[in-house]
N, C-alpha and C positions, 0 to 999 in steps of 0.2 A: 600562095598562088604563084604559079613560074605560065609565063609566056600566052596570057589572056587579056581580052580588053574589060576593064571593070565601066559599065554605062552611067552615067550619071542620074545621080538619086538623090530624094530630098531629103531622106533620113534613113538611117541605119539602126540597129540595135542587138549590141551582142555584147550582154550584159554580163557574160562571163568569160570573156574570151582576154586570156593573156599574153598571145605572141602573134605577131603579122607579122608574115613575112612575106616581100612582094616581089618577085625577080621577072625581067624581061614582060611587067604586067605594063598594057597602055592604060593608063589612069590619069588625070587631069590636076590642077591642084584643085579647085573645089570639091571634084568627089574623094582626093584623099580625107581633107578636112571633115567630109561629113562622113564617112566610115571611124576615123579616129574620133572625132566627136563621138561617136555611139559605141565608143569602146570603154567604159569608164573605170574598167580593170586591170585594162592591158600594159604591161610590165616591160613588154621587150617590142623594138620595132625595126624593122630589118626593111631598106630598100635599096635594092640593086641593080641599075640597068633599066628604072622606068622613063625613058627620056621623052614622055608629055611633061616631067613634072619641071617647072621654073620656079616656083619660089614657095618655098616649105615653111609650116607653121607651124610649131609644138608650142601649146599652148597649156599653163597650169590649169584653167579650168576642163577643159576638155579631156587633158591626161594625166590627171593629178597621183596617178600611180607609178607611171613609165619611170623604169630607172635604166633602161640598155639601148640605144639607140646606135644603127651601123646604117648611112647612107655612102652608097658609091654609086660611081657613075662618073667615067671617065672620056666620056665624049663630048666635046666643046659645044657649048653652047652660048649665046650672048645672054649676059644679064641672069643667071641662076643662083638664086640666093637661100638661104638658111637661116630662120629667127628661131631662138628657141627660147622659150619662158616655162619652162619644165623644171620646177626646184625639185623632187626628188630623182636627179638623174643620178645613177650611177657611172655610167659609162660613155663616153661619145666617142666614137670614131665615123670620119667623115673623111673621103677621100672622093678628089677629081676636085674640077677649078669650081667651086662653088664661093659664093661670096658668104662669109660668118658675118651677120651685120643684127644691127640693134643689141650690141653688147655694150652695157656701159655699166662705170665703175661701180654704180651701186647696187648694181644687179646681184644676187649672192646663190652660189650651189653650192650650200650646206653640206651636202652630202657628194660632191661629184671626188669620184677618187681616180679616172683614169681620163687622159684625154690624145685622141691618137687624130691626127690632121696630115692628109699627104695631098699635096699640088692644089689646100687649100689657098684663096686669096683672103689674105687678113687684114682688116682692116686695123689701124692704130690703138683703137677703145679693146680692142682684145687683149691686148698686153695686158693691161688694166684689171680686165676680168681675171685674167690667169694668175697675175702678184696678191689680187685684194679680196676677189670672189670668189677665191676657192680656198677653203680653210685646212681644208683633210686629202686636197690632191696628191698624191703619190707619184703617179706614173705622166709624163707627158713628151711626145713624140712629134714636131714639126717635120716632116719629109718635103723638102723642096717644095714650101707653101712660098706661097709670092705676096707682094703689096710692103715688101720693108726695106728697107738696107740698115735700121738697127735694129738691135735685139736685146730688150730690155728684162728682165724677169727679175722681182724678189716674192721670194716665198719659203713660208718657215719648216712646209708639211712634205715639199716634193723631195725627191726617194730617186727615182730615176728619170735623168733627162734625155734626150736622145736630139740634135739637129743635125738635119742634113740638107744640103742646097746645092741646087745644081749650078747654072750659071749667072744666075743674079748674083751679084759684089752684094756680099755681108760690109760693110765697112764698121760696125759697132758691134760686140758682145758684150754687154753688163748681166753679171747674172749672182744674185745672192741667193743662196740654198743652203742654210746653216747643216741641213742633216742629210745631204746628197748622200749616198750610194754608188749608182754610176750613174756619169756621163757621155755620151756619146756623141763626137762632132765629126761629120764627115763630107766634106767641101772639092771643088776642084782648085788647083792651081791656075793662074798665078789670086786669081781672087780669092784665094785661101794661103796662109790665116790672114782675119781680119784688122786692119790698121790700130785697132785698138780690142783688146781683149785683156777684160777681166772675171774672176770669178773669184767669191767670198762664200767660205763655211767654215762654221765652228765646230765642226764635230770631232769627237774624240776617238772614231772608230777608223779601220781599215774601210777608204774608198778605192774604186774604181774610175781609171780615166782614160778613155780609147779614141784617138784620134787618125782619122785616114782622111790622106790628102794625095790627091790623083790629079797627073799629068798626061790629056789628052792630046791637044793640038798645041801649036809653035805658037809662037806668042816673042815678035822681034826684039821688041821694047824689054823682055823680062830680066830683073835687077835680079843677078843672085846673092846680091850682096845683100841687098832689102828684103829680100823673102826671108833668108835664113837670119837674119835681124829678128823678122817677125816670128817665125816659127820659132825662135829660143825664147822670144816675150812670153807665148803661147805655153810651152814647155813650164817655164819657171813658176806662170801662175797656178799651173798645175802641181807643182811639184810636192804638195801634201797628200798626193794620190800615187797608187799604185798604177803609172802612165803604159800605156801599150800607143805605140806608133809606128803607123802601117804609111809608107811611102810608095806609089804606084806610079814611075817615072817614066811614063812611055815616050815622050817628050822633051820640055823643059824639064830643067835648063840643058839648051844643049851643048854649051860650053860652061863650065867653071874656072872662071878668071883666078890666077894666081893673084894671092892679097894676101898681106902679112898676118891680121890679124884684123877678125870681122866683131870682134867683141871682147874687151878685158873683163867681162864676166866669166863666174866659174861656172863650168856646165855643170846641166841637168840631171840629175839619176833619171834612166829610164828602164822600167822594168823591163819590155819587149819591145825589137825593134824590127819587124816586115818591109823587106827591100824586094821588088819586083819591077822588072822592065821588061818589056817585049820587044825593047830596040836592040839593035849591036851597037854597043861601046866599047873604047877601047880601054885600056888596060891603065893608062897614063888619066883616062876621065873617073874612072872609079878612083883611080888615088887622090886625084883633085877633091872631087866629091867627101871620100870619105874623109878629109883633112878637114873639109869645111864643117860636116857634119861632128866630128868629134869636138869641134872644141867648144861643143856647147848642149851636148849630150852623152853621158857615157851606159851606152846599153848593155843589161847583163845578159840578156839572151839578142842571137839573130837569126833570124828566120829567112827564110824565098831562099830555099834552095830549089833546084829546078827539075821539073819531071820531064824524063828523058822519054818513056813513053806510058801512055796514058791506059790502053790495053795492059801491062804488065806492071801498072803503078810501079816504075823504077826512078828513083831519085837522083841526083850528083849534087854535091854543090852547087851555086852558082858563084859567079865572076866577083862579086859583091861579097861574097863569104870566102872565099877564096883570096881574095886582096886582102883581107884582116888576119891569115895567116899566113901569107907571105911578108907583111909588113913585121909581124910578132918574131918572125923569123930571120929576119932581116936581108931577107932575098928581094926586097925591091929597091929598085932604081933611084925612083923618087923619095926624097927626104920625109921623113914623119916623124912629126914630133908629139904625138903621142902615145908613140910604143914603149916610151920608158916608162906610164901609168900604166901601161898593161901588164899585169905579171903573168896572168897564163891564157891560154887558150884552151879550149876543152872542144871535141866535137863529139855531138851527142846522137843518135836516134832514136826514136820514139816506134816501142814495139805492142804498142798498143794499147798498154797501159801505164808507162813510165818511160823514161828518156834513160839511154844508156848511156853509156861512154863505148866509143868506137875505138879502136887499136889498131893504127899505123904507125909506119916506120920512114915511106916517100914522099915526099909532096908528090911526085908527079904520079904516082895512082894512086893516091887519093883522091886526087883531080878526077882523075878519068873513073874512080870507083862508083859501081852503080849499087844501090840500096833500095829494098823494096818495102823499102818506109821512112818517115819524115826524116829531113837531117838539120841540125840546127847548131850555132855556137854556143858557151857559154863561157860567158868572158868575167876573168877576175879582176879586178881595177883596185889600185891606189886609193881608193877617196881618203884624199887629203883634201885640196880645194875643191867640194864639188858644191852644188847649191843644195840648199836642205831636200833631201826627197826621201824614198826607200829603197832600202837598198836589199837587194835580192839573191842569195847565190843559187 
């Protein structure tokens, strides 16, 4: 049903009907319940955009079949909440500020293997549910749900994680996933990364670990000595995974204080490393930057070269990619000390189904060369001291 009032009725019966779906319908919550009550078939339940409804019931007696359930509806409302007592669910995705409540730890979905929540509010008893009451969960996806500042998870079964939060402070990530896949964290700065992060798996296979962290607004107070502190914590714990790290610096930091040395640890293998700004920096701030960044990550590929125009997808370098081969080359100014771990430089383009290697001769047009396709580095390194990770050519 899309864009109707359903009236309210004392009883419903459609005894064989296995999918509702209800968009832009005005309906109540008691005439929802008494339609799903007289549904005692129905498998999949879809509601999108019904905004009479305030607080939703799925109930095991009522729908003792349902295993798909997708409510959205991203319009504020006060007090909209969501119980659900539905054991064979399959699927839940629920997205807009809804309250998940009467979740408690000994509640169990046997069978629930996906669970996808975005600008849910979560109550604490969830965690619970998600480490104890779900046995066979695979897939589960937080997108800027609100009600925490830690973030607890153990579970033996989940496969792929995915968090993302906007500007609520994570300050806690605990997360044990012996047989992860991929994970996915993506945060803004400076509340990214979180003051304590860890993550434990046992597994013996090639994972995946993709982290982007974005810099919007100024921020006076911002320690760059403390972020990049944290982000190599961050880094490290990952470092049994195949790491991609996307940095989106529109902002902070906007100075990088000269320090000798921000950590006598040996930096991190990172498989891929995405640098993108939209500010102008100068020339002496990307070598600060990338001095700071190197010594506690050493990436095999770089990425965020820049599209010069977007009508004729033509590429250049960027300033970012450009400073790591002036540095290898030894045409900059400023001191770097670890260009002697560099042994080569390689620039590559991507023709659409493999990365080439490119052929020059100038720095300076190469700088200025335009490409009508991706361009990227790929950097050889030393690993002598680096922290255990994978290492990639």
């Amino acid at each position: 049903m899309w864009g109707c009032r359903v009236s309210s009725v004392e009883s419903v019966r459609f005894k064989c009907l296995r999918k509702l779906t209800l968009i832009y319908v005005k309906v109540d919550d008691g005439t929802l319940g008494t339609i799903t009550s007289g549904c005692p078939l129905l498998r999949s339940l879809v509601i999108e955009s019904c905004l009479e409804l305030r607080n939703v019931m799925l109930s095991e007696v009522a729908l003792p079949e349902l295993k798909h359930f997708d409510l959205e509806s991203y319009e504020w409302r006060e007090e909209c909440s969501i119980v659900i007592h539905a054991l064979n669910l399959q699927t839940i995705c629920i997205k807009g500020p809804w309250i998940w409540s009467n979740c408690q730890s000994t509640f169990l979905f046997s069978r629930l293997t996906s669970v996808n929540l975005s600008d849910v509010i979560m109550l604490s008893e969830l965690f619970d549910l998600l480490s104890f009451g779900c046995p066979i969960l695979e897939s589960l996806t937080l997108d800027n749900c609100l009600g925490f500042e830690e973030f607890h998870l153990a579970n033996d079964s989940v496969k792929y994680l995915r968090i993302s939060t906007g500007d609520d402070w994570l300050k806690e990530v605990r997360i044990c996933a012996p047989n992860i896949v991929s994970f996915d964290f993506t945060a803004n700065i400076p509340q990214a990364p979180p003051d304590i992060f860890s993550f434990t798996t046992t597994t013996s296979k090639e994972w995946y670990s993709n982290v982007i962290l974005s810099s919007g607004e100024k921020h006076h107070d911002f320690d760059a000595n403390w972020w990049f502190l944290k982000l190599r914590r961050m880094l490290k714990t990952l470092s049994g995974s195949q790491i991609s790290l996307t940095l989106q610096m529109d902002e902070d930091p906007q100075n990088v204080p000269c320090s000798s040395v921000v950590s006598d640890e040996p930096p991190v293998v990172v498989r891929d490393l995405d640098f993108t700004t939209c500010k102008r920096r100068t020339m002496s701030w990307y070598s600060e930057f990338t001095n700071y960044l190197f010594r506690f990550c050493r990436p095999s590929h770089v990425y965020g070269c820049r599209l010069v125009s977007e009508s004729a997808k033509n590429y250049r370098l960027s300033k970012f990619q450009f400073n790591i081969l002036l540095a290898k080359m030894s045409l900059r100014t400023e001191p770097c000390f670890w260009q002697h771990d560099l042994e080569q430089v390689f620039v590559e383009s991507f023709d659409g189904q493999q990365w080439q290697l490119m052929q020059w001769t100038k720095m300076g047009k190469l700088r200025k060369r335009k490409q009508d396709r991706m361009i990227r580095l790929r950097l050889k390194w030393r690993f002598k001291n680096v922290s255990n990770g994978l290492m990639v050519v």
